[in-house]
C-alpha angles and dihedrals in degrees: 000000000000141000127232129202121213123206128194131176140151140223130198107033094137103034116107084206119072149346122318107231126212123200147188140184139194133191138119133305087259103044082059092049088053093055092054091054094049080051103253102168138148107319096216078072095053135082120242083254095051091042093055102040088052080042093065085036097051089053091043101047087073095262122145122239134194119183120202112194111198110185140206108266085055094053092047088059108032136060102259100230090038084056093041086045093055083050104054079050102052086043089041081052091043097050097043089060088058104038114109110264095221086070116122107199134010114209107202111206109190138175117240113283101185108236091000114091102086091055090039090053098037084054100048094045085058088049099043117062091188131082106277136190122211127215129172122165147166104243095012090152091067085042106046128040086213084061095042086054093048093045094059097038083054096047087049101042090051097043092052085062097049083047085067102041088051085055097052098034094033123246114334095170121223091340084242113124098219080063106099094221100056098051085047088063101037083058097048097039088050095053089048100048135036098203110061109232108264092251087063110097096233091199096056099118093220087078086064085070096037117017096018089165098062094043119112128182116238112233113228133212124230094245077054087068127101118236097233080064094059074059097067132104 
């Protein structure tokens, strides 16, 4: 009988370029300790060179990874932890259909979804049969080496597709639009073309000031509201 750990983190929440990714990944207590000694550690406190060489590490070490893309058109719609909840499901759902059978106990490492961890948990504990423990956490990629490990195969993964949007649109910097370059292009792109490319969140309110033609307005739903706003009259 053996344990697994599980691992899930995201990258991209804040960008107004590209998708955000979700990942998760699976393996045993010791691959995990491997990682640490080799230094996987939150990516946010590595450098792209360093991402990208534990990234080769992290697939190559026998983990299991699951990548969840979630685009554009569906965060412009949607409310963004209720869309990262629906994720860390559909990879929880995934991994439990490939986990040994003969394993006694699963250990779940995630990253804080604000509002989201009773359902999270109430849902895993339907999917697992066997005994599982539950751990959500603000900061969980400087706590937990799983997470450590999801966060930069999502940062990776993310930023290899941004590698290949900036090839084809030209350079559009971070996709932050703090960035200078980014809003540079934004502003460019938008005076040469009247449709915004299909990577660009259409519902960041930033676009109202530089690109107002291309802003939409997200729709809320009333469980969206706060509840300082049921208050008002």
């Amino acid at each position: 009988m053996r344990a697994y750990y599980i691992g899930i983190d995201e990258a991209g929440r804040g960008p107004l370029i590209g998708d955000m990714v979700v990942a998760g990944v699976m393996g045993t207590p010791s691959i995990f300790e491997k990682l640490a000694l080799l230094g996987v550690k939150d990516s946010k406190l590595l450098s792209p060179s360093e991402r990208l060489r534990f990234y080769k590490t992290i697939i190559e070490s026998g983990v299991f990874t699951v990548l969840i893309y979630i685009p554009p058109h569906l965060l412009d719609k949607e409310n963004l932890n209720s869309l990262e909840e629906k994720a860390i499901i559909k990879i929880l759902n995934i991994l439990s259909h490939i986990v040994n059978r003969e394993a006694s106990e699963i250990h779940i490492f995630i990253d804080e979804v604000k509002g989201c961890s009773k359902n999270i948990e109430k849902t895993l504990r339907n999917i697992f049969k066997q005994h599982v423990y539950f751990t959500m956490e603000p900061h969980a990629d400087t706590k937990y080496t799983a997470v450590a490990a999801a966060s930069i195969i999502a940062k990776v993964s993310r930023d290899l597709n941004l590698i290949v949007l900036r090839r084809v649109f030209g350079d559009f910097g971070s996709g932050y639009i703090t960035d200078p370059d980014t809003k540079n292009w934004v502003l460019e792109y938008y005076n040469s073309h009247i449709t915004p490319p299909l990577f660009i969140r259409r519902s960041w309110r930033v676009l109202r000031k530089i690109a107002p033609l291309w802003y939409i307005t997200k729709k809320r739903k009333i469980s969206d509201r706060s509840l300082l706003e049921y208050t008002k009259k």
